[in-house]
N, C-alpha and C positions, 0 to 999 in steps of 0.2 A: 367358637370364640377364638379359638388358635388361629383358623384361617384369616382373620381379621388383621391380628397381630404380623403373622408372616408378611400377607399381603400389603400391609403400611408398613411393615419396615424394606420389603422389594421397593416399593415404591420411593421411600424415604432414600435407598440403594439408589437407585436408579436418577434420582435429581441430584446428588452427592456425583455419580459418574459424569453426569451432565455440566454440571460446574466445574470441575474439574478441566472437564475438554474444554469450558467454552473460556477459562482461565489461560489455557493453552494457547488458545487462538487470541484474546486479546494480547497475550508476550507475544507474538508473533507477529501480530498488525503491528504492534510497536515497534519490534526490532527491523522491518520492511520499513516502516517511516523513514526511521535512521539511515537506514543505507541509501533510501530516493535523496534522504536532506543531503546527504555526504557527495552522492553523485552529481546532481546539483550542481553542491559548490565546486567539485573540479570541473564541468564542465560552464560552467559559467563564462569565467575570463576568457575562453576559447569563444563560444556564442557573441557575445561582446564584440572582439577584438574585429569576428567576421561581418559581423551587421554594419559595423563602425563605415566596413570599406562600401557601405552598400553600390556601387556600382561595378564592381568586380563577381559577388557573391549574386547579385536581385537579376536576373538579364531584362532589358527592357523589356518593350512586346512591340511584336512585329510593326506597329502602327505607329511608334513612337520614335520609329528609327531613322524617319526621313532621310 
């Protein structure tokens, strides 16, 4: 009867370790969020500013350059 006890609370141990980690990783997707939104927005105005000129940044193609 003892090996029963051990063996569910190992078990009990072991989903406890696993939650733990996987708490871990969901702060972590989250804070990886924050930094893509963050990068994003600085790079944003720049992407913009460049597409705006599109004939500077796009080059034609060779076929289009009569």
């Amino acid at each position: 009867m003892t090996w029963i006890y051990l063996s569910a609370g190992l078990g009990v141990a072991g989903l406890i370790v696993l939650a733990v980690a996987g708490a871990r990783v969901v702060a972590a997707a989250r804070s990886l969020n924050a930094e893509i939104v963050a990068a994003k927005a600085q790079l944003e105005p720049g992407r913009a500013r460049l597409t705006a000129r599109g004939d500077e940044t796009t080059p034609r193609a060779a076929y289009d350059r009569g």
